[in-house]
Structure formats: C-alpha cells, structure tokens
N, C-alpha and C positions, 0 to 999 in steps of 0.2 A: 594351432592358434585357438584361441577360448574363445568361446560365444559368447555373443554380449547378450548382456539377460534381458528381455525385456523389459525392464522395470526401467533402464535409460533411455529407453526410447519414448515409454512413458512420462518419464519425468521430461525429455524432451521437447515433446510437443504439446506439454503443460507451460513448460516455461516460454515457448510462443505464444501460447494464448495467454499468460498472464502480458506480454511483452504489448500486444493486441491493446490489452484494457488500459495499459502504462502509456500505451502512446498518443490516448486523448488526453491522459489524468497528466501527464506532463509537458503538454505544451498548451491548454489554455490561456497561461498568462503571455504567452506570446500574442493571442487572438484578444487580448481585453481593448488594446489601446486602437487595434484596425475595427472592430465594432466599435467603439465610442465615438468614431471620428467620420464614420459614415453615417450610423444611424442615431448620432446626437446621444447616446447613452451615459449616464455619469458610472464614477466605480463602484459606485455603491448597487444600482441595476444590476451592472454585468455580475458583479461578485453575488445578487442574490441566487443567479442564476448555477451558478457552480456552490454555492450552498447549498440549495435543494441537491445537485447532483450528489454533492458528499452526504449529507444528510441519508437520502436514499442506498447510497453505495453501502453505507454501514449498516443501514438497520437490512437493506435485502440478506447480507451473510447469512446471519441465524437463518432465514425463512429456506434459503437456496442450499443449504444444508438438510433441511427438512427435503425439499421437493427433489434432489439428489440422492437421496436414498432412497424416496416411493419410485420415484420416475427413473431412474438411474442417471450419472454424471453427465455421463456422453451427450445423453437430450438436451439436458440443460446447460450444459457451457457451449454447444452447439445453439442453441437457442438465444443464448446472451447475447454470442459473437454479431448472430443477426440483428438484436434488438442496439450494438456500438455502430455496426455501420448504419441501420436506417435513421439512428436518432443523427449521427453526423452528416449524414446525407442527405437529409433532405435541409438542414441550415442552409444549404447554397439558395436553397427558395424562400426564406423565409424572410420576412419586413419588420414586423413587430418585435415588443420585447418577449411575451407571453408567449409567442412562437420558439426564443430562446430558452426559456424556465422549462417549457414541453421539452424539447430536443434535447437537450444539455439536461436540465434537470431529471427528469421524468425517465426516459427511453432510456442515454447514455447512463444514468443514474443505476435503474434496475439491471442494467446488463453487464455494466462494471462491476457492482455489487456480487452476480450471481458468480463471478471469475476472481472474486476476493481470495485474500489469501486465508479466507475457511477453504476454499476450493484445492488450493493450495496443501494447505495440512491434513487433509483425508487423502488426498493421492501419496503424500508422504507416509501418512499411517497403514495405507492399504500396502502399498509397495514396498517399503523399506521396512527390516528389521536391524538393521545395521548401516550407519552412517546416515541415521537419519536428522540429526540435527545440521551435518554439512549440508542434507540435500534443501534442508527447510531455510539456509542460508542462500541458496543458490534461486529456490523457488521469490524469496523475499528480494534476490539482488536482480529478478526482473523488470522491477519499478525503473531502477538505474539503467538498466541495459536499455529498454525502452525510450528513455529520457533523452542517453545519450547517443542510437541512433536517430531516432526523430527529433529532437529540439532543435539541433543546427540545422536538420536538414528544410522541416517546416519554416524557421526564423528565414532561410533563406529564400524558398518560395515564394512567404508572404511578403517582403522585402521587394521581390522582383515583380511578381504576378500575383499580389492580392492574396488577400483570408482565404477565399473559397477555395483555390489551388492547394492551399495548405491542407484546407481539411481534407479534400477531395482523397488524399495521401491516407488519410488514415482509412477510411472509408473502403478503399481498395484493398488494404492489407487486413484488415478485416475479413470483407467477402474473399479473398484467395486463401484465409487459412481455415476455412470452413470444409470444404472437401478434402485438407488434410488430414484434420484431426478427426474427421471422422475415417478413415482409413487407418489410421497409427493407433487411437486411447482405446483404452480397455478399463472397463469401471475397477475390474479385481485383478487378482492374481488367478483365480480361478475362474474368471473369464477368458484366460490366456490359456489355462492350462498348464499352469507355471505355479510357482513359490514367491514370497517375497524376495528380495537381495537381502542375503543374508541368513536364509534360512525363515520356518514357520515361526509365527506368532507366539510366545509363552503361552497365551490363552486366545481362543479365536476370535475374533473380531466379527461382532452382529452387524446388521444391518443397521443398525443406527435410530434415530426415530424419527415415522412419518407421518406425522402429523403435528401441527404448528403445537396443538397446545399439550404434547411431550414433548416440545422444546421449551414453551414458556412453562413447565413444571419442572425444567431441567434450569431454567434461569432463575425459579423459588429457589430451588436448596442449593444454588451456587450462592446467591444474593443473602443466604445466613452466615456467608464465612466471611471473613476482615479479609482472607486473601484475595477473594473475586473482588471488592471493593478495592483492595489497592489495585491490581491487576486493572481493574476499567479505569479507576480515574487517572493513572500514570498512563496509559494507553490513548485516556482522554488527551494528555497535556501532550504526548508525541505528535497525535495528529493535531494537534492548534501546530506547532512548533517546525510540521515540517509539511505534507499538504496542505493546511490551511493557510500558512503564512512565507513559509519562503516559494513551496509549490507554485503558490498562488500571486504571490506580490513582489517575489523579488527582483521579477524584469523589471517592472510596474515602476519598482520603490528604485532601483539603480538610473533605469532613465529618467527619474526624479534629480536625481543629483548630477547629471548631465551623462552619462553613461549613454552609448550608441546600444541599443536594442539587441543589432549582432553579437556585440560585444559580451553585453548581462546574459543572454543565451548562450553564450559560447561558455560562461564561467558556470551554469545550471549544469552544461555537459560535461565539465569537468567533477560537479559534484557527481553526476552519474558515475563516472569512471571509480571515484575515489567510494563511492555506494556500493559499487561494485565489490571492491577489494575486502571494505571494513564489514558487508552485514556475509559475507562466507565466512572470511574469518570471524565473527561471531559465531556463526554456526559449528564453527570448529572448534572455538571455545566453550562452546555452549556444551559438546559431549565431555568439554574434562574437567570446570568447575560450577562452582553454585552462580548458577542461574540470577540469584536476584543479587548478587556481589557485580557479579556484571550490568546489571540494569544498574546501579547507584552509582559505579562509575559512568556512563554513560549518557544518565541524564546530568549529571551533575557537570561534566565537560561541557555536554551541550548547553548547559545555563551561563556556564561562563564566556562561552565562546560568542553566544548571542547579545552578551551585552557588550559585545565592541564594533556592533554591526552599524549602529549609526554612527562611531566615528571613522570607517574606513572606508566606507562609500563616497565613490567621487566617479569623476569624469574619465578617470584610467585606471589602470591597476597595479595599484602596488603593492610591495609587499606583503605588510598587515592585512588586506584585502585575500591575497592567494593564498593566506595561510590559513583564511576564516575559510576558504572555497576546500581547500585539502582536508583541515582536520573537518567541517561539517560532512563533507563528504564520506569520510569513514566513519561518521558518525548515524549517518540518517537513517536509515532503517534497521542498525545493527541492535535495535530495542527487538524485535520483531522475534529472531529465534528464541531467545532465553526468555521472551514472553508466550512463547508458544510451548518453550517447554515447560517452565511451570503452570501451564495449565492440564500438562497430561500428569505432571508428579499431581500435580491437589486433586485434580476428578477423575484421573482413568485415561487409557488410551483409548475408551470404544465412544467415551464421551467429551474429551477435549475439542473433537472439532466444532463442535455444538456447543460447548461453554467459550472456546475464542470466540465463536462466532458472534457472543454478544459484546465479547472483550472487543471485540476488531469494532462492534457498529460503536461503542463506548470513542474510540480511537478517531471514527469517521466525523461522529457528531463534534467532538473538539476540532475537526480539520474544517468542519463548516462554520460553526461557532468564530473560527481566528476568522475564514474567510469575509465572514460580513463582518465583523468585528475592523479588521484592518483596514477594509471599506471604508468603511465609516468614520475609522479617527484619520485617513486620508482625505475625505471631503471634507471634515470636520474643520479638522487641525492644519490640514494644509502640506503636512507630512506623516511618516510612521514614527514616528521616535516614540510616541507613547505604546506603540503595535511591539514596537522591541523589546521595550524594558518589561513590560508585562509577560512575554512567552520567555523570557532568562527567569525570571522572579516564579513561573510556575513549575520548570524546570528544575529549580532545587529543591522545591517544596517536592517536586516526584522523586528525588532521588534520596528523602528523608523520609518520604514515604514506605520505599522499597526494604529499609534496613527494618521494614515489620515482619519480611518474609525468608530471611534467613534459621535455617534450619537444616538439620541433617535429613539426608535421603539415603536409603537402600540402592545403592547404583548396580544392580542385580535384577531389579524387579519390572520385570517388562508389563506385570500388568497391574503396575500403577503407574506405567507411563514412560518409566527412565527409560533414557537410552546411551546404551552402556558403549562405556570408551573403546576408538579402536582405531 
C-alpha cells in the first residue's frame, strides 16, 4: 500500500484552519438581527462593523505573506487562529458598539486576514507540483465547507440559547485546532524532509519577500500592467457580490420578505454545499483551459442570476428561489482558482502569492464596500432592491472586463507559473 505523501496532510490541516476563519466569515449575518434587538443597534452600525472586519481581512493578506516568510507560516497562522478566538470571545462581554468594531473588526479582522487564501496559495505553491490547481480549488471550497457546517448549526443555537452560545462555538473550535496544526504543518517541503507532490519545482522556489516594502515594490510593477488592474477590480466586484452582499445580507434581506431565519440559513448552507462542488470543479477546470475564459463565463452567470433575486424572495421556497440557491452556489467562489492562476501565469510562481495577496485585499475591500453599502440602502430605502441591481450591473461589467486577458500560455512552464494538466 503507497504512503501518503505528506503534502495531504498538509493541505489537510490548512483546509481546517481555513474552515476556522470561514466559520466566523459565514455566519455573522445570522448574529446581525440578535445584536440589533438587544443592544438597540441599526444595520447600518452592525454592518460597519463587519466592514472594517473585511476591509482588514484583505489588506492583512499582502502584510501576512511578508511576516510568513521572515517569521515562518507555522507562527503566524498559529498566531491568527489565537487572535479568531480572542477577538470572538471576549464579544460574550462586551456592551458597546466600538467594543464590536475592536472584536469583529480589528482582532477577528487581522486574524482572518493572516489565514487568507494568500495563506492558502503558498502552501499550494510550496507543496504541490502537480494538481495544483484541484488543490487551490479544495483550499478555496473551505469558505463553503465552513458555511455549511457552522451556519445551521450556529442559526440553531442562537434560535434556542442566544448570540453568545453561538459564538462561544466558534471560539472553541478555534482554540482546539491550535495544538493541531501545530503538530501536523510544516512550512516546506524541506521542512519535512520530503519533495513536493509531484515531484521538485522546475526552478526552486525562494523565500519569498520579507519585508513590507518588497511587497509594496512588488505592488509598483504589478500595478503597471492592465492585467493586475483587471485582476483587482473583478476581484473587487466578487467580493461586493458574494461576502459583502449575499455573505453578509442574505439572512437579513430573506427575513425581510417574511422568510423564517432558520430557513434563509438553511438555504446559505445549501449554497455551501453547491460552493463546494462548483469552486473544485473550477480547480479542475482551471488546469485544462484558459483561465480568464472561465472568469467571463462566470461572472457573467453570476450577473444574471443576481438580477432575479429581488423577484423570488418570499416567505418560502420556491422553485426560482432554489434555483438562484444551486446555480449561485456553484458559482461563488469558483472566481478564486483561475484567479489565482493567472496570477502565477503574469508574475511568476515565487511571486504570485504576494501579487494575489493584494488581488485578494482588492476582493475584500469590495466585500466591505457592498457591506456598508447594502447597510445603508436597507435603512435608507427600506429594502435591498437597489443592493441587487447594482452587484448584477457590476458583474457584467467584470466579465467584459476579463475578455482583456485572453491569451495564449506555454502550459509547460512551471516557472511562469502554469500548472500543467493531469
């Protein structure tokens, strides 16, 4: 019987700790309406509060890329994991709003950030030479896995016994995978004593750079190419479109139209499920065609598919409703791989994780952006309709964006990034 290589045990107990940061980032909107009703909060408060969180989550990537390769991985995604539970754990004590914006913004914010899916694509890069774009599928379909054990389970706690039980939940599974991973990860391959899967790297793989400002001279001469510009601002329009806005408002906007709370959670977990399925098999598409042929399909369904979301919300679920739940579901993070790999095809495998890393804060800042955004035209206007029309209408504008980066690639060349079908 063949040993299993190290490198899955690796990716393993990455895709836990991504699951870790997934499982505050997707059940807030279950906690917006049990804080507003205790502590007098409008949505527009709660939501600045998960704005700063997003805001921070994206822009720490770049920084935790730098401090991960002076410091090594291990310290610091260990270090995050503490900074998810303290920031959620100490909310069970807290009264104020600004007590919220610290906890959720600030603490949960850089710890999430530091476990971003930059964290994600240098364990990819370091680990795999082959099958790497399945595995950058599997590492992205942790959002979902996350989603969909924790959002029914939390909706249900808070249901029975209050916010704070809820959170108490994440809190816990947090501090338990902390003396895991540190037992299991291993920053390299040659921490192990091992090869990558798949055999050595065409060209070896540096240390990467540590210090902030070789990463913001690595953002200069990305930031001269049209591709890193389409690359952030369609990354931008992902994150409005799916944590800032369905992430964030969909419980919110369903029990708006009379939908039971359990119920709009129950159908978020379905999208996990179907998250699941679509951003793997992205990854799996992502090793055998062009990359930004898939981004143009992609955003472009999702634009259409979101302009039917204010007519099939209601008080139950019907049909046109499960259909919006299934196809978004295969659709929500499957931007992610083929975003990730054209970023090794245009900069390099040693330098991709550090050029996503500003693509991903580009992605988080649109996730905060829709969040106060849909805030807002809910207090405003009284509903989201104007919240909808706006994330379909930016959506096609990203998927006409995309057809700038169509081009042939050497699907041979490991060290400009491809990673060659198999």
């Amino acid at each position: 019987m063949a040993k299993l290589h190290r490198a899955w045990l690796v990716a393993g107990i990455t895709f836990l700790v991504l699951i870790a940061a997934a499982a505050f980032r997707s059940t807030t909107s279950v906690l917006f309406m049990p804080l507003e009703m205790e502590f007098g909060w409008t949505r527009s408060q709660t939501s600045s509060a998960l704005s700063l969180n997003l805001v921070l989550y994206g822009v720490t990537a770049p920084i935790a890329a730098v401090l991960m390769a002076r410091f090594g991985t291990k310290r610091i995604a260990s270090a995050a994991l503490g900074l998810i539970a303290l920031g959620t754990g100490l909310t069970l004590f807290m009264t104020e709003l600004w007590q919220l914006v610290v906890l959720w913004g600030i603490l949960v914010g850089i710890g999430t950030g530091c476990l971003a899916l930059v964290f994600a694509a240098s364990v990819a890069n370091q680990w795999f030479t082959k099958r790497r774009g399945l595995i950058t599928g599997v590492f992205s379909a942790a959002y979902a896995t996350g989603q969909l054990l924790f959002l029914p389970l939390i909706t249900s706690i808070v249901e029975q016994g209050g916010w704070r039980r809820g959170t108490m939940v994440v809190t816990l599974f947090a501090v338990a995978l902390i003396p895991l991973f540190l037992l299991v990860f291993k920053d390299s391959p040659k921490h192990a004593n091992t090869e990558p899967y798949g055999g050595p790297h065409a060209q070896p793989l540096g240390k990467g750079p540590t210090s902030i400002r070789t990463s913001l001279d690595a953002l200069a001469q990305a930031a001269r190419t049209k591709e890193f510009w389409i690359l952030a601002g369609t990354f931008f329009v992902c994150g409005w479109t799916t944590n800032g806005l369905i992430g964030a408002h969909f419980i919110p906007a369903a029990h708006d139209h009379g939908m039971p709370t359990t119920l709009a959670a129950g159908l978020l977990a379905v999208v996990g499920i179907f998250d699941f399925i679509g951003t793997i098999a992205s990854g799996w598409l992502t090793d055998r065609f062009d990359p930004a042929i898939l981004l143009i399909f992609y955003y472009g369904l999702r634009g259409v598919a979101l302009f039917t979301v204010p007519f099939v919300l209601g008080p139950d679920v019907q049909p046109p409703m499960l259909f919006f739940v299934v196809f978004y579901g295969l659709d929500w993070i499957a931007t992610v791989p083929p975003t990730v790999e054209l970023c090794r095809k245009y900069f390099g495998l040693e330098r991709s994780p550090l050029i996503y890393g500003w693509v991903f804060a580009s992605h988080m800042i649109g996730a905060a952006v829709a969040a106060w955004f849909a805030g807002l035209i809910r207090d405003t206007q009284g509903d989201y309709f104007i919240a909808w029309i706006t994330a379909a209408t930016l959506c096609l504008i990203a998927a006409a964006a995309c057809a700038g980066m169509l081009r042939r690639f050497d699907k041979t060349s490991d060290a400009a990034g491809t990673t060659t079908a198999a």
